[in-house]
C-alpha positions in Angstrom: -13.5 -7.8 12.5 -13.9 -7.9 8.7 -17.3 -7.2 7.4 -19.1 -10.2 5.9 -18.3 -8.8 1.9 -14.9 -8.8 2.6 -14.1 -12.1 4.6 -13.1 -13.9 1.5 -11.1 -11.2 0.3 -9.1 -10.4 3.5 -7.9 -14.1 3.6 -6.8 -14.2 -0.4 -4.6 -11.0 1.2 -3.6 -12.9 4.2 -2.1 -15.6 2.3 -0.4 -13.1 -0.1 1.0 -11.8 2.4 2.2 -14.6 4.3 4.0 -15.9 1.2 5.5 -12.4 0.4 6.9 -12.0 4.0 8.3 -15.6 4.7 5.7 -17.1 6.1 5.6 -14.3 8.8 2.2 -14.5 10.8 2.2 -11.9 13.7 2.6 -7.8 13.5 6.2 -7.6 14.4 7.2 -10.4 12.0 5.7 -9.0 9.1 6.9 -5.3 9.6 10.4 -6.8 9.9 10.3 -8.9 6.8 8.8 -5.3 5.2 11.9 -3.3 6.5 14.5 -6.1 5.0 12.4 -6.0 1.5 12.6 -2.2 1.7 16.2 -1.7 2.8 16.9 -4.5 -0.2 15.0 -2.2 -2.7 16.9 1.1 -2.0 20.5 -1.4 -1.9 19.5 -2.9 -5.2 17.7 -0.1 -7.7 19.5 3.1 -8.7 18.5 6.5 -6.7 17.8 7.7 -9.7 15.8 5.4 -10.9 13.6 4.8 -7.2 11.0 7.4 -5.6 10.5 6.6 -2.2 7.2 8.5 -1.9 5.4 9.2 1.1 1.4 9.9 1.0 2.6 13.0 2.6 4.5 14.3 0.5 2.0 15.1 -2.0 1.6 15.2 -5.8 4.8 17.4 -6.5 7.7 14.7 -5.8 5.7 12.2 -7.4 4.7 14.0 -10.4 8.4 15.7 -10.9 9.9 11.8 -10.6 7.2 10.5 -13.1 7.9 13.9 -15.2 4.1 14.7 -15.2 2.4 17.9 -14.9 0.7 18.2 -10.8 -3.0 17.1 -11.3 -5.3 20.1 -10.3 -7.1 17.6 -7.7 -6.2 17.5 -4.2 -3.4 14.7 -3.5 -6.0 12.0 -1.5 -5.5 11.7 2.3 -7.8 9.7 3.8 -7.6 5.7 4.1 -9.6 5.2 6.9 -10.7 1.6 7.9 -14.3 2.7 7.7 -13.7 4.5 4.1 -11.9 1.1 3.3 -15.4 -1.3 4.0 -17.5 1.4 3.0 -15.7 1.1 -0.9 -16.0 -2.7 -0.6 -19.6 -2.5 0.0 -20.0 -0.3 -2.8 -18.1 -2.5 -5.0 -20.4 -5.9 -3.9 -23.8 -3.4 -4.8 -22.5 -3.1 -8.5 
């Protein structure tokens, strides 16, 4: 369930997202219409020209692709759904 804040904001993504995906509504729909964009995306660009970066991978493939020095930060990990709403309720108190 979405927290009150949000609501209006989750179904301005919904709608995104159903129009970026065909019109696909349910989970399995919308991961396959993902898949096809992203096998289209690697067929189309260049290799040399596409990072396909995991979150696990860290700063160093992205920053070697981007030619950029590693920032001395730690690469963020977290994305939890409580982190998520607790950002969004930050962002309604300023």
């Amino acid at each position: 369930t979405w927290p009150p804040q949000a609501t209006e904001w989750f179904k301005m993504v919904t709608k995104v997202l159903e129009r970026s995906f065909g019109g696909a509504k349910d989970k399995d729909s919308l991961i396959a219409a993902f898949n096809a964009h992203e096998a289209e995306v690697k067929a189309t660009i260049p290799a040399e020209r596409l990072l396909v970066h995991s979150a696990k991978d860290g700063w160093e493939p992205l920053c070697a692709f981007l030619g950029k020095p590693v920032p001395a930060e730690p690469y963020p990990r977290t994305n939890s759904k409580e982190e998520f709403f607790q950002h969004m309720t930050k962002a309604d108190n300023m």
